[in-house]
C-alpha positions in Angstrom: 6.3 13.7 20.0 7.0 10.2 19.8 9.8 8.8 17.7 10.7 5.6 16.6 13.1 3.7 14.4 11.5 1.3 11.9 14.7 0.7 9.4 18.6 2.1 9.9 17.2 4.4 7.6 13.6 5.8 8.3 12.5 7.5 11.2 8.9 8.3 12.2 7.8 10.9 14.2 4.6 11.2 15.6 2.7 14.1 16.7 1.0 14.7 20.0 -2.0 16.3 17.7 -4.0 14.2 15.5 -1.4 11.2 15.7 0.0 12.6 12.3 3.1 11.4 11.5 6.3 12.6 9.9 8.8 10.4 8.3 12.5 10.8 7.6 13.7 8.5 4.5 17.6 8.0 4.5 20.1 7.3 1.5 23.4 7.4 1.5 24.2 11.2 2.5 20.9 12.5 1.6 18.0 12.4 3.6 14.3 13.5 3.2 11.5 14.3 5.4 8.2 13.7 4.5 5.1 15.8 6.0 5.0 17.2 9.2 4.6 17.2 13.2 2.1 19.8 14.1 2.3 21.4 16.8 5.5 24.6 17.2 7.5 22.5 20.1 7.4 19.6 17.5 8.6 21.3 14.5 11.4 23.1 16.2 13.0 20.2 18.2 12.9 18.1 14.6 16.2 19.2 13.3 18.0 18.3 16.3 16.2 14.7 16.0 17.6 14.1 12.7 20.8 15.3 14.0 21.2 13.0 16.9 19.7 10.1 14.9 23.0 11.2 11.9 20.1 11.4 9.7 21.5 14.4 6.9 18.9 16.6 5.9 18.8 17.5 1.6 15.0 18.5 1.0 11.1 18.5 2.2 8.5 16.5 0.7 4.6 16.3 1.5 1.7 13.5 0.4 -0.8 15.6 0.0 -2.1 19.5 0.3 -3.7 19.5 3.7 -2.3 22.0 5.8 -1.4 19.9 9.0 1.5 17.5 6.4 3.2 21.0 5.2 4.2 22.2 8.3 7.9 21.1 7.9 8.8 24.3 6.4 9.3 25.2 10.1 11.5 23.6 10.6 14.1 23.6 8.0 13.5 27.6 6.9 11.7 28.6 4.1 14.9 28.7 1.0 14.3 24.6 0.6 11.6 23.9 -1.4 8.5 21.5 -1.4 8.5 18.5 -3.6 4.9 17.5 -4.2 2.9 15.6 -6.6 2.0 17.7 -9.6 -1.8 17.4 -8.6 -0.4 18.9 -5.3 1.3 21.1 -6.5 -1.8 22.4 -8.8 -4.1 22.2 -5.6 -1.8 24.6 -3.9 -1.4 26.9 -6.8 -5.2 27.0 -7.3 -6.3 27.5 -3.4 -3.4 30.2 -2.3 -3.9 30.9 1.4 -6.1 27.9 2.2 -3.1 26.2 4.5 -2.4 28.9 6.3 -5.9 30.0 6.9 -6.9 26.3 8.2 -3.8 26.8 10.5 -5.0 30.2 11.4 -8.1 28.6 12.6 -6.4 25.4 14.4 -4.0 28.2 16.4 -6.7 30.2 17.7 -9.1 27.4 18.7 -6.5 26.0 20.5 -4.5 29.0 21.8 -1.5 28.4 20.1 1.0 30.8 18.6 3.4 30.2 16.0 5.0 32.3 13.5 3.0 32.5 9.8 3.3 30.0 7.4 5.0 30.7 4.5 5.5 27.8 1.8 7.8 29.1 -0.2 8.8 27.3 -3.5 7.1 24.0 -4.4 8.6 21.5 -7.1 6.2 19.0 -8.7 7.1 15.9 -9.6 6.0 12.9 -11.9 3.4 11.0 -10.6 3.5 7.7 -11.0 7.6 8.3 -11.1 10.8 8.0 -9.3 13.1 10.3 -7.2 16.6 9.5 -6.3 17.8 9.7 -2.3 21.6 9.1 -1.9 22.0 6.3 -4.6 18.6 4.7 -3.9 15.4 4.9 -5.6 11.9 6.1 -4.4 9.1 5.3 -6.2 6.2 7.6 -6.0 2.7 6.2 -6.8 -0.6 8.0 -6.9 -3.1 8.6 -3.9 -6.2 10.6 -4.4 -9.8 10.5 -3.6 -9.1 11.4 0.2 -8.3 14.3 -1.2 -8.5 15.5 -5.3 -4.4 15.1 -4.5 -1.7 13.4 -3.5 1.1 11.0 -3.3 2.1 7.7 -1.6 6.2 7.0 -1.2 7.5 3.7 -1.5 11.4 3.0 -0.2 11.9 -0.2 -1.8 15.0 -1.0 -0.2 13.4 -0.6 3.3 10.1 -2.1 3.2 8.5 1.1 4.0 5.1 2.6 2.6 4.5 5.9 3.4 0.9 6.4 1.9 -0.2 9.6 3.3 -4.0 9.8 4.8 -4.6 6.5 4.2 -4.9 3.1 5.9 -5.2 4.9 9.1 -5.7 2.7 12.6 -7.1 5.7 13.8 -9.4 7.3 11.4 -12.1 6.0 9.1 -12.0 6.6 5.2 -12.9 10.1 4.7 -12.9 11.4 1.2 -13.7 13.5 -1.8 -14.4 11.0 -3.9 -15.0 7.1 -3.1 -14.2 5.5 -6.5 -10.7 7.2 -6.3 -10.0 6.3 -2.7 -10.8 2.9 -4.1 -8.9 2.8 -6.7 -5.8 4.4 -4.6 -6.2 0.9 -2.1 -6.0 -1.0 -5.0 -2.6 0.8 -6.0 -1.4 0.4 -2.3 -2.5 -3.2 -2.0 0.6 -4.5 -3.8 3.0 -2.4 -1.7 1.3 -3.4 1.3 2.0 -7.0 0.5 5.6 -6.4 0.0 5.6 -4.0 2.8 7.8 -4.8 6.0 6.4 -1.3 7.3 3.4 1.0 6.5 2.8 4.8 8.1 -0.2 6.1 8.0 -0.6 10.1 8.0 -2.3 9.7 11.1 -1.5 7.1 14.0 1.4 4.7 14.5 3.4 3.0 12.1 1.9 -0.2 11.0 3.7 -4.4 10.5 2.7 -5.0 6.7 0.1 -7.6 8.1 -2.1 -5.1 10.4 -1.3 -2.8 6.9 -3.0 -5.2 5.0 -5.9 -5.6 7.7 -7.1 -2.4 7.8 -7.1 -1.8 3.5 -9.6 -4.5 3.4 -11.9 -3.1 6.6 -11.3 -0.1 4.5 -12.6 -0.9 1.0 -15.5 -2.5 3.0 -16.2 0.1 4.7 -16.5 2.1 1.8 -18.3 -0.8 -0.9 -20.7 -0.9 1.9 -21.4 2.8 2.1 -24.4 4.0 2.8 -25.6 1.1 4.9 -21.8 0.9 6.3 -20.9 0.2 10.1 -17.7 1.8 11.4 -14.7 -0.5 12.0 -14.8 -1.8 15.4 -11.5 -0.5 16.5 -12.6 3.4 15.0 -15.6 3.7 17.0 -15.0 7.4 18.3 -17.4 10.2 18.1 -15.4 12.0 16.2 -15.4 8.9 13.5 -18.8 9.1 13.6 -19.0 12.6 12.5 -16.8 12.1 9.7 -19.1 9.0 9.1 -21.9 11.5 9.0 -19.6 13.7 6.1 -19.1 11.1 4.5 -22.9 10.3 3.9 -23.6 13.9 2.9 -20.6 13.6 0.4 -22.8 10.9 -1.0 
């Protein structure tokens, strides 16, 4: 796992699996961290990251519902609850099990053992809203159509844009819907502008510039669909077989 400092208060950690990423948003004497390393040497070595870096620890919150960003609970014990979007909050509610069954399946394809996940509670919050860290502000802004969920966290005060499984340098646009993943880069654009930093939910943190790059190969991509060629930098095969999904969700 690969961490890195982007402001005196926001770490991100990335995973060896899946380049997802997990960020720790400071204020004050409260901290937050948002979504999750993967993999069980990850999640229990995390605490002792935020200890070193004299980041405190108050809560847990995830972007979105998929199973690999609400892994966390790991880490910190399962009394501290989840703060989610309320659409994520009502995904979870209305798919009990799903998480930990897709985890289930990740473990055994690739031999690993872990204990089960348990969620525990979840709080929803007010989306489009705010939530207070240690005196500061974070603003919470609306991301679906990647998935019928989810949340993108903006730390003002930081320059940072946490938008969940979007603008990706690793992964093409893969969605439920195209006119909401759409609309959600049209929400982000005006962070991205103002953004000093952007992480993705999966690869490494990104300058607001490269950000701002890969929202418009993005919403190309995606206008273009289905006569779309992949961006040239996510050329893999497995892009091309979410490529492939994302013609049949057509």
């Amino acid at each position: 796992m690969r961490v890195v400092t982007l402001h005196p208060d926001v770490l991100v950690a990335t995973s060896r699996v899946w380049q997802t990423t997990c960020t720790v948003l400071r204020g004050a004497d409260e901290g937050f961290v948002v979504d999750s390393p993967v993999l069980p040497d990850e999640l229990e070595v995390l605490p002792e990251v935020l200890e070193r870096a004299g980041f405190p620890f108050s809560g847990l919150l995830v972007t979105h519902a998929d199973w690999d960003h609400l892994l966390a609970r790991q880490s910190f014990g399962a009394e501290v609850p989840i703060g989610c979007a309320e659409t994520t909050a009502a995904r979870l509610t209305a798919e009990p099990g799903a998480a930990q069954r897709a985890l289930r399946a990740f473990d055994d394809e690739h031999y690993v053992e872990r204990p089960p996940l348990s969620l525990g509670a979840v709080q929803a919050l007010p989306v489009p809203g705010h939530l207070e860290v240690g005196g500061r502000e974070l603003e919470l802004h609306p991301a679906d159509g990647h998935t019928d969920d989810g949340m993108a966290i903006w730390a003002p005060w930081a320059g940072v844009l946490v938008c969940g499984d979007y603008l990706s340098p690793v992964e093409i646009p893969g969605f439920v819907s195209r006119s909401a993943y759409l609309a959600t880069l049209a929400r982000l654009e005006p962070l991205v502008e103002q953004a000093d930093w952007v992480v993705p939910g999966h690869g490494e943190p990104l300058d607001g510039a490269r950000a701002m790059a890969i929202l418009r190969e993005d919403r190309a991509y995606l206008e273009a669909l289905p006569d779309a060629s992949l961006p040239l930098a996510r050329r893999t095969a497995a892009q091309k077989r979410l490529h492939e999904q994302n013609l049949q969700r057509l």
